[in-house]
N, C-alpha and C positions, 0 to 999 in steps of 0.2 A: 907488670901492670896489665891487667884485662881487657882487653880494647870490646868496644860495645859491640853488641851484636847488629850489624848490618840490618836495616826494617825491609831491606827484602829477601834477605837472606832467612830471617826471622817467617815472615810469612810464605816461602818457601818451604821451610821444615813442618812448619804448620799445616798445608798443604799435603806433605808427602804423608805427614800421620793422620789425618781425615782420610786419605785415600788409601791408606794402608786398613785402617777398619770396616772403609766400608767396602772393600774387596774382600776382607777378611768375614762380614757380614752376608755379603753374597754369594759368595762359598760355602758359608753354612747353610743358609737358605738354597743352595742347589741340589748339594747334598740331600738336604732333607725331601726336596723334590724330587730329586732321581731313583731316593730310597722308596718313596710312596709306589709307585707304580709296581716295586716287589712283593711290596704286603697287602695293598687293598686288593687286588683280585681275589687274593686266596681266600681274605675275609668273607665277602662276596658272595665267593663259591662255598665255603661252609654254609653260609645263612642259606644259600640258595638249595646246598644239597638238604639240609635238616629240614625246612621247609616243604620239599618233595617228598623226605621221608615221612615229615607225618600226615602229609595230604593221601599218601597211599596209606600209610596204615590205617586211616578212619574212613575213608573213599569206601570199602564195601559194607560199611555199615549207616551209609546214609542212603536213608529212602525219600525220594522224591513223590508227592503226593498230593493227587484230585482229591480233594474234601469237597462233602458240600457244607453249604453255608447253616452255620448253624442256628437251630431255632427260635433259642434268647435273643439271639441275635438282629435275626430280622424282626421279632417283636420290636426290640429297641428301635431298631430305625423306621419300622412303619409309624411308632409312635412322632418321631422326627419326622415324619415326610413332608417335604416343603410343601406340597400341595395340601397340606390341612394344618401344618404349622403358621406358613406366612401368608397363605390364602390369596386377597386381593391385593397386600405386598408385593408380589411377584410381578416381574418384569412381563408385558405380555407373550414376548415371544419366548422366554423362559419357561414360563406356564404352558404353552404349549407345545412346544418342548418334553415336559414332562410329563405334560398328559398324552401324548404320543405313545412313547417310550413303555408308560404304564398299561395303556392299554391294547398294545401290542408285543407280548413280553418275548417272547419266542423271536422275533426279529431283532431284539439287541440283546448285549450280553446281560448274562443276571451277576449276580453280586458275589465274588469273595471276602473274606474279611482280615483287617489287620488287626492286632491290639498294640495300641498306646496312650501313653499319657499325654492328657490335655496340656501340660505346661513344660514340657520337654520338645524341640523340634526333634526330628530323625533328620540324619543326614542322608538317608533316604527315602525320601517323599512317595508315598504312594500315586500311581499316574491316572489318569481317567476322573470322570464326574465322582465328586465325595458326598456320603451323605456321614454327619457325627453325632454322636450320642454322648453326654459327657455321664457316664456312672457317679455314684454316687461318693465312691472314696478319691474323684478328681482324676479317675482314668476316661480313657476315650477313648471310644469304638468308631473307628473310619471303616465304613462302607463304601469297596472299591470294585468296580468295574474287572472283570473278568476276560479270561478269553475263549470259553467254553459258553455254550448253548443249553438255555431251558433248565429244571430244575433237578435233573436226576444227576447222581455223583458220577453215574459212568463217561465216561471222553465219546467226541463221537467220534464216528468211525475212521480207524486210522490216523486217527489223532489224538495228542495227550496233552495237556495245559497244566501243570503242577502250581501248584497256588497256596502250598506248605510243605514242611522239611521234617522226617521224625528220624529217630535213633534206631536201631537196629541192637536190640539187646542180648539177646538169646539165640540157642540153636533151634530153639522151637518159633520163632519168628517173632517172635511180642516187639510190637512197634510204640516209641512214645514220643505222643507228639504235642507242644507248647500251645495249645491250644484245646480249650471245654467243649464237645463238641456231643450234645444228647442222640442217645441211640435212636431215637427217632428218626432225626435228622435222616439217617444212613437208608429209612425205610426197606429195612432187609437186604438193602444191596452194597457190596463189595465196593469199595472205592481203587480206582486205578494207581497203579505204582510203578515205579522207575528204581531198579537199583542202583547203586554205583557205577556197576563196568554195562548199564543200560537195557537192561535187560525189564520188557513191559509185563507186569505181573498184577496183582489185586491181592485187596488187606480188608479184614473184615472188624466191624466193631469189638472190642470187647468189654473195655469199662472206660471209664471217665471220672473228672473228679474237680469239680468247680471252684471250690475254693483254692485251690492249686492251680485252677486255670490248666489241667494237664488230661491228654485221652489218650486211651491205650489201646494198640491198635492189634494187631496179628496176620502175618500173610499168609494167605489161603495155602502157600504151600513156600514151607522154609527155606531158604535161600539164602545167599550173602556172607557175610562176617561179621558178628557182635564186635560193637563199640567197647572200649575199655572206659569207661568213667572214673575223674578223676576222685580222689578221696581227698582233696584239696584246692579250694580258689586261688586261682592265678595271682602272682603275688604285683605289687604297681610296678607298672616300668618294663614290663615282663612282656611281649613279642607274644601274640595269639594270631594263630589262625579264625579268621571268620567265613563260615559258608551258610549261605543264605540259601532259599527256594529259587527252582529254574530260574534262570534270566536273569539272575542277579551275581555278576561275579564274585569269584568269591574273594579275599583280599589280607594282607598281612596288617598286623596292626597292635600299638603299643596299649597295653592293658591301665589302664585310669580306675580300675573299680566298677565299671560300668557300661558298655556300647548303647547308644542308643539307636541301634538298629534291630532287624528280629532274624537271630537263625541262629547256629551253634558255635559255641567256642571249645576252639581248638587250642592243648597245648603244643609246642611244640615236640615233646615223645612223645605224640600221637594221641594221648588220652583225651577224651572230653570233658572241658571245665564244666561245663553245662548249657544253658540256652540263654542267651538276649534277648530280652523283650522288650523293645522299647523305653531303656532306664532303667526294669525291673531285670536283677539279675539271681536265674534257678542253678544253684551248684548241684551237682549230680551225686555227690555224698547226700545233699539234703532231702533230693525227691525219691532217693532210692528207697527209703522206709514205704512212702508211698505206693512208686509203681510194685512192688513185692505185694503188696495189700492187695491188689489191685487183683494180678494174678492169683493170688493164692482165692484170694475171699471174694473178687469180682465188683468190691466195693473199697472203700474207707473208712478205718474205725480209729477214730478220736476223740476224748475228750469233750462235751461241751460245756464253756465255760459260762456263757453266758454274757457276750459283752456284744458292741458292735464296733469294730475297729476300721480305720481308716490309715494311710499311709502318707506318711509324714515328707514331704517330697522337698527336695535341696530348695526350693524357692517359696519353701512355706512362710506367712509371715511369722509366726512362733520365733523361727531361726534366731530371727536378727532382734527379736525384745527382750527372750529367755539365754543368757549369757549359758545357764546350766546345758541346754541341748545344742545351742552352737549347729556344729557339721554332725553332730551324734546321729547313724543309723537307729529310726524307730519307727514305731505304729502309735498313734494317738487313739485312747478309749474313745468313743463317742459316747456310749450308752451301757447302764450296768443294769440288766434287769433284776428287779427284785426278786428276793430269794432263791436266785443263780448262784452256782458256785462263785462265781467273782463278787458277788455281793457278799456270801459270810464268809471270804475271804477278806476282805478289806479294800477290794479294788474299786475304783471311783472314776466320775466321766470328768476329762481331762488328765488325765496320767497318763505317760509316755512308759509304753515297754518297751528296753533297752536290747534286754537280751534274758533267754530259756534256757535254763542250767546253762552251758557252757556254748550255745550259738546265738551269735547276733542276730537281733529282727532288724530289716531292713526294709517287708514290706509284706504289706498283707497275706499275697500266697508264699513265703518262706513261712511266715510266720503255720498257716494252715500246715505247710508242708513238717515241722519242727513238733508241734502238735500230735498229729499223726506217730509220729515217734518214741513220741513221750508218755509214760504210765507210772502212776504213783508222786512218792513223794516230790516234787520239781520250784526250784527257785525258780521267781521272777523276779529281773531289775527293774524296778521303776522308778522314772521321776516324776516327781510330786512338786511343782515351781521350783526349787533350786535346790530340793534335797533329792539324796539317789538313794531308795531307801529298797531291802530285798523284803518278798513275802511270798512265804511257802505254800503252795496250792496239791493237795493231793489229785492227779489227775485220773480220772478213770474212765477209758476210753468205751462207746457203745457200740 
């Protein structure tokens, strides 16, 4: 006969197997603690070496660069100038202030420029007094404070203040830098240049090209190591090096589709995906048709189709009415001028282009840039409210 089991004896054994697991639990748990300490360094130190490796492979093909300020440019913001914008609005001591400033220009700093979009923050803020211009396709021109003196591009003396970043392409020195800057501007003189291993040199204009937002520069005497561009966008999730203009560190960082900062993206094998600008992102497969144009012809020759396009930006209201464009990369028509090619093509104001034979538009200057490239027969995607309908555009570049 089975005599019962004892309820202390019972909750004893009970005891002993809770304590048997959860030693047996923290043993696995130590293990797996003791084991971590073997493998994350090593980790670590891969990321950390590949990282160094491709900060030196691209390091002698980035040129650090005095620009002046370009001439569009300060039209826009003279037009903005709070003193004839907001007039007797202005705070008093504000106004005077800026009538100081203005009428002593040599005793404060004059102006560099940034390019971004109005409805995107950067998680890096420009520093100093801002003045902004909002363009017409919803971008926005910040007007920043400088650390260089008076209006000429040259540094003064013994001194260099870089205030943008370009590529180093060639053996023959062809510099390309994310920024329209008209030869004027340059008034025949040489702007100052920083290579990689530091070395202070000068870069002369050579061409430029606005709807690309891209100038092409050349140093007065060849130097460095050409950049390898990439022949493909960084894919999401993906680890990119970012380097920005002087003073701005430069920083490791996971790829979204996008930085909304301004300077060059780096893959890790050293190649350059292309430049950030603020949201707007130039892969270096796409400007390359371009900068070639540039050098060869000293201009650009594309197609004109005859529309006026605007860029369709993540927080557009369209997004969130039109289920068909959703999160879809595009450029919206504004305007289809009569008897332009997009008019006896069939193109219309409010269509959304998707995508040029076989690359996505995502925004105004890829779209200029894609253009450029393109000659003859060429599909475009567009939608038309919730239909995606193609239509073939013979292109014929001038």
């Amino acid at each position: 006969m089975n005599q019962p089991v004892e309820p202390d004896n019972f909750t004893s054994r009970r005891l002993r197997m809770v304590l048997g697991l959860v030693l047996l639990t923290l043993g696995g748990a130590w293990l797996i603690a003791d084991a971590a300490p073997s493998t994350q360094p090593v980790s670590l130190e891969r990321l950390s070496q590949e990282t160094r490796d491709a900060y030196q492979k691209v390091r002698g093909g980035i040129v650090c660069l005095q620009l002046p300020t370009p001439r569009w440019l300060m039209q826009l913001a003279e037009q903005q100038n709070p003193l004839h914008k907001w007039n007797s609005r202005l705070h008093p001591d504000v106004r005077r202030r800026l009538e100081e400033e203005q009428a002593h220009p040599n005793q404060h700093p004059h102006f560099a420029t940034v390019i971004m979009p109005s409805t995107i923050p950067a998680t890096t803020q420009p520093v100093g007094r801002t003045w902004r211009v909002v363009l017409p396709d919803g971008g926005q021109v910040v007007v920043v404070e400088s650390a260089d003196h008076g209006d000429s591009p040259r540094a003064a003396e013994g001194r260099f203040a870089a205030n943008n970043i370009g590529l180093l392409l060639d053996g023959e020195g062809h510099i390309l830098v994310p920024l329209y800057i008209e030869k004027e501007a340059f008034a025949e003189h040489s702007a100052p240049a920083m290579l990689g291993d530091g070395t202070l040199t000068a870069a002369h204009f050579v061409s430029s090209d606005r709807p690309t937002n891209l100038t092409l520069m050349q140093l007065d005497r060849p130097a460095g190591h050409a950049v390898r561009l990439s022949m493909q966008k960084p894919e999401e999730g993906s680890l990119v090096l970012m380097l920005a203009p002087e003073g701005i560190p430069a920083r490791l960082t996971v790829w979204t589709g996008g930085i909304r900062d301004y300077g060059v993206v780096v893959a890790l094998d050293g190649n350059v995906a292309g430049f950030s600008r603020f949201g707007q992102f130039m892969d270096g497969a796409t400007c390359r048709p371009v900068v070639d144009q540039m050098i060869q012809y000293g201009r650009v020759n594309r197609a004109v189709l005859g529309v006026l396009v605007s860029t369709v930006r993540p927080d557009d209201p369209a997004r969130r009415w039109n289920d068909a464009l959703g999160i879809r990369p595009a450029i919206r028509i504004e305007q289809v001028n009569d008897g332009s090619v997009a008019d006896a093509a069939g193109l219309r104001k409010g269509d959304y282009i998707l995508s040029l034979g076989d690359q996505t538009i995502s925004d105004t200057p890829t779209f200029a840039a894609v253009m450029a490239a393109r000659e003859g027969k060429t599909d475009f995607q567009i939608l038309r409210g919730d239909e995606t309908i193609k239509i073939t555009i013979d292109l014929k570049p001038r």
